[in-house]
Backbone as CSV, one residue per row, in Angstrom:
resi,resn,N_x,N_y,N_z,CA_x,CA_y,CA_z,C_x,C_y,C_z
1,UNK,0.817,-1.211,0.000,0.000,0.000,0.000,0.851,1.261,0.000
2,UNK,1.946,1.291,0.594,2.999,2.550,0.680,3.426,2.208,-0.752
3,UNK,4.188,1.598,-1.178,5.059,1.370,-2.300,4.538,2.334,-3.649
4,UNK,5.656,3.089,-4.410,5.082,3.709,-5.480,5.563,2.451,-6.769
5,UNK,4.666,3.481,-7.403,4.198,1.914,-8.649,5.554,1.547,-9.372
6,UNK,6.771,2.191,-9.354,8.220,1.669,-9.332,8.282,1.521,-8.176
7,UNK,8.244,1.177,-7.217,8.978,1.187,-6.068,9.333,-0.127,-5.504
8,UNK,10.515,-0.467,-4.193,10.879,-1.681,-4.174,11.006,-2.115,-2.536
9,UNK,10.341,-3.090,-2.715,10.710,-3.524,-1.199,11.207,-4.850,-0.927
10,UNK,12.315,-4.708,0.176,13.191,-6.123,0.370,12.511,-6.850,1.664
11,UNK,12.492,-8.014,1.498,12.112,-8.892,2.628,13.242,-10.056,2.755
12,UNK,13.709,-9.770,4.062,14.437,-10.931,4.551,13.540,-12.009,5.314
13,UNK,14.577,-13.418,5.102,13.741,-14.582,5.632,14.820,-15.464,5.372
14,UNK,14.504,-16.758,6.396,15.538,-18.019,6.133,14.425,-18.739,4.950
15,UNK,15.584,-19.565,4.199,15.080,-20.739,3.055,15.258,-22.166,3.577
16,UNK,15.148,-22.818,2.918,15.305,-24.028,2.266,15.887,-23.970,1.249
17,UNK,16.838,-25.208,0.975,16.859,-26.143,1.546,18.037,-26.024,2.525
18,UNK,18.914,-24.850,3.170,20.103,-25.032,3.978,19.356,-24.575,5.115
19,UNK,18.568,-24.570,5.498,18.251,-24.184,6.681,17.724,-25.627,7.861
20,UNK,17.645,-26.908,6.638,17.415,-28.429,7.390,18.388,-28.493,8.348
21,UNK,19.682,-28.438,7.869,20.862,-28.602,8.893,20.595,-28.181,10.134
22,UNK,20.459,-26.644,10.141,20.454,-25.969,11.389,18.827,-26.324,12.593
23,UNK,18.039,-26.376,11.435,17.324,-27.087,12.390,16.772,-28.523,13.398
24,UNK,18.096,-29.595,13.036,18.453,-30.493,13.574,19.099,-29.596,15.106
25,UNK,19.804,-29.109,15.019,20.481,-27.976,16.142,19.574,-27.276,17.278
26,UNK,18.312,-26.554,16.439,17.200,-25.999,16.795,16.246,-26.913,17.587
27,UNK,16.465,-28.113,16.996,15.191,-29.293,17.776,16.236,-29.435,19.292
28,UNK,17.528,-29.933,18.928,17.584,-30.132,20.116,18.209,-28.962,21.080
29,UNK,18.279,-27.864,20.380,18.643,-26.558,21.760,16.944,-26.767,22.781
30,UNK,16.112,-26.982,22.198,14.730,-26.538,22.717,14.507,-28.214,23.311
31,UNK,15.082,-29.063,23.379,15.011,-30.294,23.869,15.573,-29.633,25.124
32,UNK,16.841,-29.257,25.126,17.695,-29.501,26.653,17.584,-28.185,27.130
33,UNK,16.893,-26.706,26.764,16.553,-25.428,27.279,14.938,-25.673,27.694
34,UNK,14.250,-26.877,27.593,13.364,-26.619,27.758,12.785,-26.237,29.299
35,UNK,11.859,-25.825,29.055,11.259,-25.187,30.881,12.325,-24.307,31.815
36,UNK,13.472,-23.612,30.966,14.315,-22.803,31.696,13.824,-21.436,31.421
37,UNK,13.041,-20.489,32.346,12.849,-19.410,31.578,13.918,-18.034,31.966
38,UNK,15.247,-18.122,33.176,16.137,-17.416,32.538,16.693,-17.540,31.740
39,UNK,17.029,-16.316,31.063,17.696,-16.083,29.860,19.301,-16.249,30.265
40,UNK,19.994,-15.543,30.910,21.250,-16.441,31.165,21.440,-18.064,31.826
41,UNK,20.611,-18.172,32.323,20.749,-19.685,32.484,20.535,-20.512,31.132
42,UNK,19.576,-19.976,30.307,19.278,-20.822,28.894,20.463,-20.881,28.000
43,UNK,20.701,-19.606,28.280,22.193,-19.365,27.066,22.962,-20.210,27.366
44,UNK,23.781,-20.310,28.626,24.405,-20.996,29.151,24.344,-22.455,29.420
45,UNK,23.157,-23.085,29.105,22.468,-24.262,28.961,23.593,-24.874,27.384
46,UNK,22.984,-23.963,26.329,22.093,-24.114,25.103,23.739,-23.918,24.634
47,UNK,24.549,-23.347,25.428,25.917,-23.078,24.947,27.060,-24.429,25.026
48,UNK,26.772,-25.311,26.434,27.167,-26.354,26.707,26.918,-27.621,26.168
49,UNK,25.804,-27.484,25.827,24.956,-28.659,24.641,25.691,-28.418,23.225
50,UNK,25.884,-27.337,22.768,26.608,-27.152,21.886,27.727,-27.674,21.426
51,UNK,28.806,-27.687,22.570,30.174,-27.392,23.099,30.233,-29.231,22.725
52,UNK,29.402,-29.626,23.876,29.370,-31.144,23.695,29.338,-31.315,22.053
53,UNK,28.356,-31.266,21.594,28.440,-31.763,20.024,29.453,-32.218,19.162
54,UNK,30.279,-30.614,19.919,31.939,-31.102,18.844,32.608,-32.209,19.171
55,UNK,32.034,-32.935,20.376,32.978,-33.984,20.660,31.941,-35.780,19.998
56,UNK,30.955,-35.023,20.309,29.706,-36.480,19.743,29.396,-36.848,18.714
57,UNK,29.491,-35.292,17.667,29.645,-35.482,16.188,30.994,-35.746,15.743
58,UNK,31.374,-37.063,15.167,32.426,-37.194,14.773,32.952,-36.480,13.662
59,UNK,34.213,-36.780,12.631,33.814,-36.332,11.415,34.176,-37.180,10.547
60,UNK,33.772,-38.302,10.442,34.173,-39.699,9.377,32.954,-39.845,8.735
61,UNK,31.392,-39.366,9.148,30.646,-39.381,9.014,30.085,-37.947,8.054
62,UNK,29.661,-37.831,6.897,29.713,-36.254,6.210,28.402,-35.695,6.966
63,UNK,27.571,-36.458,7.211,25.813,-35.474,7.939,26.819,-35.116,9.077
64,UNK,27.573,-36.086,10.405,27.633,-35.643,11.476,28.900,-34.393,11.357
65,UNK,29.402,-34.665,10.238,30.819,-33.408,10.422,29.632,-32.324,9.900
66,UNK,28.764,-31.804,8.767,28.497,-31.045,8.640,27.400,-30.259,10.171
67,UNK,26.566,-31.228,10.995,26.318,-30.828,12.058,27.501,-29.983,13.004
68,UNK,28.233,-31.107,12.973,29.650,-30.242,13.602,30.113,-28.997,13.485
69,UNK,30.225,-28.895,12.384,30.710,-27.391,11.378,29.337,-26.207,11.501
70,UNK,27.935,-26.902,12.028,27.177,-26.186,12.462,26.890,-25.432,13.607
71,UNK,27.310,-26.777,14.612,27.183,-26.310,16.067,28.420,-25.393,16.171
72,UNK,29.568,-25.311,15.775,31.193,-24.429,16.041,30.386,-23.087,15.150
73,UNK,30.175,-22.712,14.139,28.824,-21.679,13.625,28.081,-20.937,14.481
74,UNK,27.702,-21.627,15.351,26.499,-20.987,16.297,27.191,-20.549,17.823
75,UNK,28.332,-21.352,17.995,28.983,-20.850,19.424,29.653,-19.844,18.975
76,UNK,30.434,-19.221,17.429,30.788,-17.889,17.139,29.932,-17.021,17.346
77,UNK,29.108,-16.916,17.335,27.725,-16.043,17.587,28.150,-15.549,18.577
78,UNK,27.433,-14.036,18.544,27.669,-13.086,19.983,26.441,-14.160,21.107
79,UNK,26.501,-13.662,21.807,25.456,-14.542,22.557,24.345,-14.166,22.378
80,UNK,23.999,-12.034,22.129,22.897,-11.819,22.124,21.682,-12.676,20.732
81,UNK,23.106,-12.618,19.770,22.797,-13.282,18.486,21.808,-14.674,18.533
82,UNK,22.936,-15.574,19.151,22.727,-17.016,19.635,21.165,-17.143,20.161
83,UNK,20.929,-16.317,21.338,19.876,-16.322,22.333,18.791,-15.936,21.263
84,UNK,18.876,-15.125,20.087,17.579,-14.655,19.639,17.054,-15.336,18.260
85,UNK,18.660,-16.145,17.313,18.335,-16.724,16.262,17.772,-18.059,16.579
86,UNK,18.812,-18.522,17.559,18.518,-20.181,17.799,17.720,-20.910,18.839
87,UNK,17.156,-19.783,20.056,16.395,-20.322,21.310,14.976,-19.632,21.097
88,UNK,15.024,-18.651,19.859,13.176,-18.242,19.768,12.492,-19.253,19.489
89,UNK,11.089,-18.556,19.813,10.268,-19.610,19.157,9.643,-19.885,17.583
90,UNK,10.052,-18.711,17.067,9.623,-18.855,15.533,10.485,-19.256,14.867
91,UNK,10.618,-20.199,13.546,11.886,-20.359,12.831,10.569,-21.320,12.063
92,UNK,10.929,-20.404,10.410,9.581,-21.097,9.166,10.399,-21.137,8.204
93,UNK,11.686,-21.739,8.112,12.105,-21.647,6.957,11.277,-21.647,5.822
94,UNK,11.551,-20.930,4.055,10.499,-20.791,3.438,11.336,-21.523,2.286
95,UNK,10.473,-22.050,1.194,11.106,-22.409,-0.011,11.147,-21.428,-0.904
96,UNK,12.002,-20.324,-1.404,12.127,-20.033,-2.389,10.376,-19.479,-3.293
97,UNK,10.439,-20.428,-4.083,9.057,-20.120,-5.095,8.239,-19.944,-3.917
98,UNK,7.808,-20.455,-3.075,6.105,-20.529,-2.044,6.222,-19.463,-1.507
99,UNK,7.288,-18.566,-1.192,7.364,-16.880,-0.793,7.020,-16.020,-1.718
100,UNK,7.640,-16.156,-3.729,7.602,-15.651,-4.638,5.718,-15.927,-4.566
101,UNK,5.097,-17.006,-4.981,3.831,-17.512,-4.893,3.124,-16.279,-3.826
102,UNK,3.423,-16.460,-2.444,2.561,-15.440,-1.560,2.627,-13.991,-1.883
103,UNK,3.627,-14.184,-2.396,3.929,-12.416,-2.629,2.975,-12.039,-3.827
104,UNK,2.596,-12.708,-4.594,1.753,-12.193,-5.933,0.530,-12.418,-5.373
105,UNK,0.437,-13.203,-4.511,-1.313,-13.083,-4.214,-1.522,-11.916,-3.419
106,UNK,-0.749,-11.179,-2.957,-0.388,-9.670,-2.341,-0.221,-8.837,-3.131
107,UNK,-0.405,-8.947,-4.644,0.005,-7.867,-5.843,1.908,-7.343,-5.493
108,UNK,2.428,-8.180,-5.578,3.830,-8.542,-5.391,4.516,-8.721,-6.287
109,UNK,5.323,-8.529,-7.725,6.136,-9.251,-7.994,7.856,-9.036,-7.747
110,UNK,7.991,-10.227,-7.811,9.388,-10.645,-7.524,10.815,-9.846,-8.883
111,UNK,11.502,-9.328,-8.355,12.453,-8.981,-8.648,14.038,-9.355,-8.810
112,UNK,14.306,-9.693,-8.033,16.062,-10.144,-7.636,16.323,-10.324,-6.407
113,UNK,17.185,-10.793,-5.919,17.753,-10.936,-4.335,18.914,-9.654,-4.141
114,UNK,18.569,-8.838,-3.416,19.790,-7.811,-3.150,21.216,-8.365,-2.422
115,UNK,21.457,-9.493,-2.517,23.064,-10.334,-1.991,23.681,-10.048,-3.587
116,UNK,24.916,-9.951,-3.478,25.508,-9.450,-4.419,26.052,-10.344,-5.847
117,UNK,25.930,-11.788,-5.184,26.023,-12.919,-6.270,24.980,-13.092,-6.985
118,UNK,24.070,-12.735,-6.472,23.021,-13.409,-7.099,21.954,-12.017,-7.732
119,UNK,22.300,-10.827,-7.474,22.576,-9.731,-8.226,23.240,-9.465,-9.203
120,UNK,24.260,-9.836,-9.146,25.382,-10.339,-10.136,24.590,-11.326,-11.525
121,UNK,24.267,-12.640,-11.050,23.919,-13.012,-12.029,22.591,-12.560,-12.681
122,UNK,21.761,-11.761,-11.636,20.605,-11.073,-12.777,20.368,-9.797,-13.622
123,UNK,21.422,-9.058,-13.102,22.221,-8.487,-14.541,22.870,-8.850,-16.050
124,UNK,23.867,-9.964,-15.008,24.604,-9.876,-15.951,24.235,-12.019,-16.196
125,UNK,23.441,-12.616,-16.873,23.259,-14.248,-16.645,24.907,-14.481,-17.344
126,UNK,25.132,-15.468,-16.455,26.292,-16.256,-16.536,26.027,-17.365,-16.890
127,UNK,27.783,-18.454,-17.198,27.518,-19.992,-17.177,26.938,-20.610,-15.701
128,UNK,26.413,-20.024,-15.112,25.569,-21.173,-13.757,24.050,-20.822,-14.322
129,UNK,23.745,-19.740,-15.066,22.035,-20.016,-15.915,22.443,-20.631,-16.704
130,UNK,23.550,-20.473,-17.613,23.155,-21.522,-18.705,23.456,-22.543,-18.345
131,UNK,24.233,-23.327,-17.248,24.161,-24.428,-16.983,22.670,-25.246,-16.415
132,UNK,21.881,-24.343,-15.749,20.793,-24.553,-15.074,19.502,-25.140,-15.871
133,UNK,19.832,-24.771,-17.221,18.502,-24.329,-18.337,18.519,-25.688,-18.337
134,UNK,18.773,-26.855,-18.556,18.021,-28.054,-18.714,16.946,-28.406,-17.494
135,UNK,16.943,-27.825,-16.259,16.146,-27.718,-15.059,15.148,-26.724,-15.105
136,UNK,15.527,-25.825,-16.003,14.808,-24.334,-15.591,14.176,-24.154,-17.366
137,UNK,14.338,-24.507,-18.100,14.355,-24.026,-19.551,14.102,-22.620,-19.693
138,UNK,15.554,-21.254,-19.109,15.427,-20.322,-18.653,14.630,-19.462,-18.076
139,UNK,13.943,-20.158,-17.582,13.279,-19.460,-16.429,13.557,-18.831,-15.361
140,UNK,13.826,-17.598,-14.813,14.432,-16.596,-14.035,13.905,-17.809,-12.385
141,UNK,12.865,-17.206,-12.324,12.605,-17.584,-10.767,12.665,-19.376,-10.637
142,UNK,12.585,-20.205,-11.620,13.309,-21.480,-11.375,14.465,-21.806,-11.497
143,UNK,15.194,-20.691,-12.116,16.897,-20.854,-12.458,17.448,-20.506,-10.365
144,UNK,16.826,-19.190,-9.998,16.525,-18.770,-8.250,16.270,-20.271,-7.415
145,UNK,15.347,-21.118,-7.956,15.360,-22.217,-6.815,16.183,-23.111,-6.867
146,UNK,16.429,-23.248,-8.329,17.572,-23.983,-8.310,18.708,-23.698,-7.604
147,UNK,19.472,-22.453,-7.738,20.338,-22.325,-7.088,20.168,-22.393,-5.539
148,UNK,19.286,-22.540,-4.701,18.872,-22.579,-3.447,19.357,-23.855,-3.387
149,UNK,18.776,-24.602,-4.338,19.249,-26.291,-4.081,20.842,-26.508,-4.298
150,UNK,21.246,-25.501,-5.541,22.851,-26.386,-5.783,23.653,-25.386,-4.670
151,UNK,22.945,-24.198,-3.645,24.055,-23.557,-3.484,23.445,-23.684,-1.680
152,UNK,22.805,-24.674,-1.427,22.351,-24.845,-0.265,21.904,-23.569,0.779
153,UNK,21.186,-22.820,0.066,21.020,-21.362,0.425,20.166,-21.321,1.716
154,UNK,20.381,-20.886,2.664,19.749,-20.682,3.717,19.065,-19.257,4.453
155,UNK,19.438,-18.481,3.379,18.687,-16.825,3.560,18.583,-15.898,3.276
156,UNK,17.918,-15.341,2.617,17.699,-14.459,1.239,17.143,-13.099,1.737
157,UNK,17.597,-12.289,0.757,16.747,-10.582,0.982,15.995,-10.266,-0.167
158,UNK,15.171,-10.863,-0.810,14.329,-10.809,-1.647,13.771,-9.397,-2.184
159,UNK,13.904,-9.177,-3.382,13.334,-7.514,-3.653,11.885,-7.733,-4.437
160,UNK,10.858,-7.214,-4.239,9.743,-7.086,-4.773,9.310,-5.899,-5.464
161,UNK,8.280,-5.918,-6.219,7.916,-4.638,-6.690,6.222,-4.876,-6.949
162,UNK,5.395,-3.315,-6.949,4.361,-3.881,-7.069,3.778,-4.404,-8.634
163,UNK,2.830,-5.437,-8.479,2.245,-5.958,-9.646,2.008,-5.453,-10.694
164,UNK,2.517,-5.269,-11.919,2.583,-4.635,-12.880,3.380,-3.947,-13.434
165,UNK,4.315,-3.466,-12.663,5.547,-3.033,-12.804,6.568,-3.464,-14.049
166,UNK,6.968,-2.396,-14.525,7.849,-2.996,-15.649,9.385,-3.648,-15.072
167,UNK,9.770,-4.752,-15.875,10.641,-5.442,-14.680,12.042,-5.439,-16.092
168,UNK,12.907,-5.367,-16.029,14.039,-4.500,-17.090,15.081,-5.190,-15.915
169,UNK,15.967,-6.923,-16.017,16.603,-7.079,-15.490,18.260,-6.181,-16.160
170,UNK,18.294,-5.851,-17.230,19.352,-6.253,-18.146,19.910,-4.689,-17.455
171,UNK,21.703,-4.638,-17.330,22.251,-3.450,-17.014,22.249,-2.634,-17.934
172,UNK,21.992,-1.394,-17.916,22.582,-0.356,-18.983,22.795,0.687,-17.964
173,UNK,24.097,1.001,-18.276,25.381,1.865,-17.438,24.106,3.627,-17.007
174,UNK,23.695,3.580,-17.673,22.833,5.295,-17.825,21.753,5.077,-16.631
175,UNK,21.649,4.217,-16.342,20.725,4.124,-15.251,21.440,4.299,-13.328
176,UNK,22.795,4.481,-13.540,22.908,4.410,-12.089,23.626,6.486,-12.429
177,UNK,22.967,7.282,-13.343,23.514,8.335,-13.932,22.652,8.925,-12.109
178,UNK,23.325,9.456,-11.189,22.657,10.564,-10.377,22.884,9.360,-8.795
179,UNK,23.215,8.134,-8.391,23.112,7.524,-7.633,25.156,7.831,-7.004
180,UNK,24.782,7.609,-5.722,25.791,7.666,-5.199,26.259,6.098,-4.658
181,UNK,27.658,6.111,-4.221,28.126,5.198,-3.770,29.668,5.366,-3.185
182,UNK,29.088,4.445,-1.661,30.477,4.470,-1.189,31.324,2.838,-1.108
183,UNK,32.095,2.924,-0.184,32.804,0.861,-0.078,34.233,1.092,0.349
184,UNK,34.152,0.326,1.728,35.635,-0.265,2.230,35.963,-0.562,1.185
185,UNK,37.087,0.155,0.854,38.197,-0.683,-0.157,39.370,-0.348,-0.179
186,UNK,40.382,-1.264,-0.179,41.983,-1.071,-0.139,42.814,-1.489,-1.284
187,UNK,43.439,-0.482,-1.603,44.732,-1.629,-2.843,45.320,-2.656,-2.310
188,UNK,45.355,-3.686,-3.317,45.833,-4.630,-3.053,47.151,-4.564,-3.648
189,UNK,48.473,-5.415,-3.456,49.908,-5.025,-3.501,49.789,-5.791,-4.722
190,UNK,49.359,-6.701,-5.069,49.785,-7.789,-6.035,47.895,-7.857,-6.968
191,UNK,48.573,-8.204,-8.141,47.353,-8.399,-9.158,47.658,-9.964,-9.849
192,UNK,46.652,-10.061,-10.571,46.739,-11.528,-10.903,46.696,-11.208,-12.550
193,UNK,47.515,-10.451,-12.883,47.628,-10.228,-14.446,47.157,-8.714,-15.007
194,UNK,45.860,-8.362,-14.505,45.349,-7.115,-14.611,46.062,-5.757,-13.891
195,UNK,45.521,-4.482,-14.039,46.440,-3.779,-13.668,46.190,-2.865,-12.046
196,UNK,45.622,-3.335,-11.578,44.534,-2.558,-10.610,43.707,-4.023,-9.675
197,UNK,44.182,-3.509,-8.516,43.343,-4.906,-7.533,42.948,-4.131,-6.252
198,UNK,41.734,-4.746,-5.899,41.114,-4.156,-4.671,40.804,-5.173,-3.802
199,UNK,41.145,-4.768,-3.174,40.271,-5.869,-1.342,39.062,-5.065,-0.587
200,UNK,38.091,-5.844,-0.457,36.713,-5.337,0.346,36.827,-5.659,1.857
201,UNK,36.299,-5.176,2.478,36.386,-5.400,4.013,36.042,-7.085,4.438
202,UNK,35.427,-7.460,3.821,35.165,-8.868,4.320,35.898,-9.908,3.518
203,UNK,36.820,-9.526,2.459,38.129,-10.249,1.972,37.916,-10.579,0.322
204,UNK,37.029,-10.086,0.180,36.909,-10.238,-1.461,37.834,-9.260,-2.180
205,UNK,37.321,-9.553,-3.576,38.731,-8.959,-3.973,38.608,-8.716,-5.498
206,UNK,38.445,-7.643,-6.189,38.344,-7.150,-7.515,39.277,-6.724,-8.403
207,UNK,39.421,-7.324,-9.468,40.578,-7.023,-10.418,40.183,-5.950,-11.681
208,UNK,40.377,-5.132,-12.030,39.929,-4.528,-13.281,40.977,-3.703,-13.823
209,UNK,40.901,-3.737,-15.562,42.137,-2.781,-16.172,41.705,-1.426,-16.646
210,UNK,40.800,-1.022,-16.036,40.069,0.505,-16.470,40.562,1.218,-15.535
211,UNK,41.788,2.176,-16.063,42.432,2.743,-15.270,41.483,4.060,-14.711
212,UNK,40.396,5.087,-15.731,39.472,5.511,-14.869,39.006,5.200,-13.685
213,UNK,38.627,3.864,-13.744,37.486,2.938,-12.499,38.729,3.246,-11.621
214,UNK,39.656,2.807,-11.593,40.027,2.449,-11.024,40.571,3.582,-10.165
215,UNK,40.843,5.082,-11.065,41.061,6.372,-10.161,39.998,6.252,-9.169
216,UNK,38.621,5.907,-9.567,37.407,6.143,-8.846,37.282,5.320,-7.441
217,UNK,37.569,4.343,-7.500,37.857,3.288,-6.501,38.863,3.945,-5.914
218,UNK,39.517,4.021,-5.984,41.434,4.920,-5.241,40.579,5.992,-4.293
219,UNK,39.459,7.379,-5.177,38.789,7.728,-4.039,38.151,7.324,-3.453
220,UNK,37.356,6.145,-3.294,36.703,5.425,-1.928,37.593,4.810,-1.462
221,UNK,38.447,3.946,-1.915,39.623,3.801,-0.838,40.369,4.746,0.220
222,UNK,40.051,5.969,-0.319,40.662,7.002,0.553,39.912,7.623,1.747
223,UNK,38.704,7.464,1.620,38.121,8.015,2.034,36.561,7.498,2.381
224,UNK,36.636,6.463,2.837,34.802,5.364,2.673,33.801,5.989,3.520
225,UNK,34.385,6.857,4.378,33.025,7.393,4.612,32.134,7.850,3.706
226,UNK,32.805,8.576,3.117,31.982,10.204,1.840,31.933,9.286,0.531
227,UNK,30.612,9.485,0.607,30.021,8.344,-0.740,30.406,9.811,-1.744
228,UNK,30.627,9.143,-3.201,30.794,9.737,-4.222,29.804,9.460,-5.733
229,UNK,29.209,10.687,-6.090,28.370,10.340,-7.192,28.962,9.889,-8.497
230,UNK,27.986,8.887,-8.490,28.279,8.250,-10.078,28.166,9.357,-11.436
């Protein structure tokens, strides 16, 4: 009802199918927290049950190592984290399409996922759509579930728009003409052939030989607070 007739709204939510794992974890935090209603006593419960795991899940076994690699996941967690993702009481993981599905019976349609891979490929389709098309016979939002399945996706930020909306996945450069943008970014010392390398705060890492771009990047590297217009 707010939304203008371009306009876009993101909804986060856990999926399917990676979200089975964790809720093997989930059944039994609420097995051995059950009937504790402090909150530091639960944490502290729910933290030790954990702890145990790494020693009960072996790893010769691939389900029990990947449990393993789950429960060590969830004890990184701040605690406030821990206490609110994994000891609430709601957790609906959704499939993919049956969210896309609810959303149109809401005059909804589906757009793209704002995570940056998968942004990535709906700009620009790559070899993982065209690999997909014997599953999908290019179909956008089944090429999307698929990858849920091959990429064991467990939680999405989904962008919508309202019903009717003209939907124009394809990039053309003139459209980000007036948008700003900022980004942690550092030179990197070494390139892998190209002439210009960047590192992002969380360790990724961009190569490009457009020595423009690349002045442009040099000022957000310098400076990431102060976003700069495109």
């Amino acid at each position: 009802q707010t939304l203008a007739p371009q306009g876009l709204a993101m909804i986060s939510y856990n999926v399917r199918p990676g979200c089975h794992i964790r809720q093997v974890l989930r059944d039994g935090l609420a097995l051995v927290t059950r009937g504790i209603e402090d909150a530091d006593e639960k944490l502290a419960r729910a933290r030790a049950f954990l702890e145990d795991r790494l020693t009960a899940w072996d790893s010769e076994d691939p389900y029990r190592l990947a449990l393993r690699n789950e429960a060590q996941a969830q004890l990184a967690k701040p605690a406030e984290v821990l206490f609110h993702d994994e000891l609430g009481d709601i957790y609906e993981p959704q499939l993919f399409r049956d969210v896309v599905d609810a959303a149109r019976a809401q005059g909804l349609d589906y757009v793209c996922d704002a995570h940056g891979a998968l942004l990535t490929e709906a700009l620009f389709p790559g070899a993982p759509f065209k690999a997909a098309r014997k599953w999908t016979g290019g179909d956008w939002l089944a090429y999307e579930q698929m990858a849920d399945f091959t990429d064991l996706r467990r939680f999405r930020r989904s962008l919508f728009t309202p019903a009717g909306a003209t939907i124009d996945r394809r990039f053309a450069r003139q459209r980000l003409d007036g948008l700003y943008v900022d980004a942690e970014l550092t030179r990197a010392a070494e390139t892998q052939g190209r002439a210009h390398a960047f590192r992002t705060a969380s360790g990724g890492e961009v190569e490009i030989d457009d020595d423009e771009l690349a002045a442009f990047l040099d000022e957000l590297a310098g400076d990431p607070t102060r976003a700069r217009r495109l």
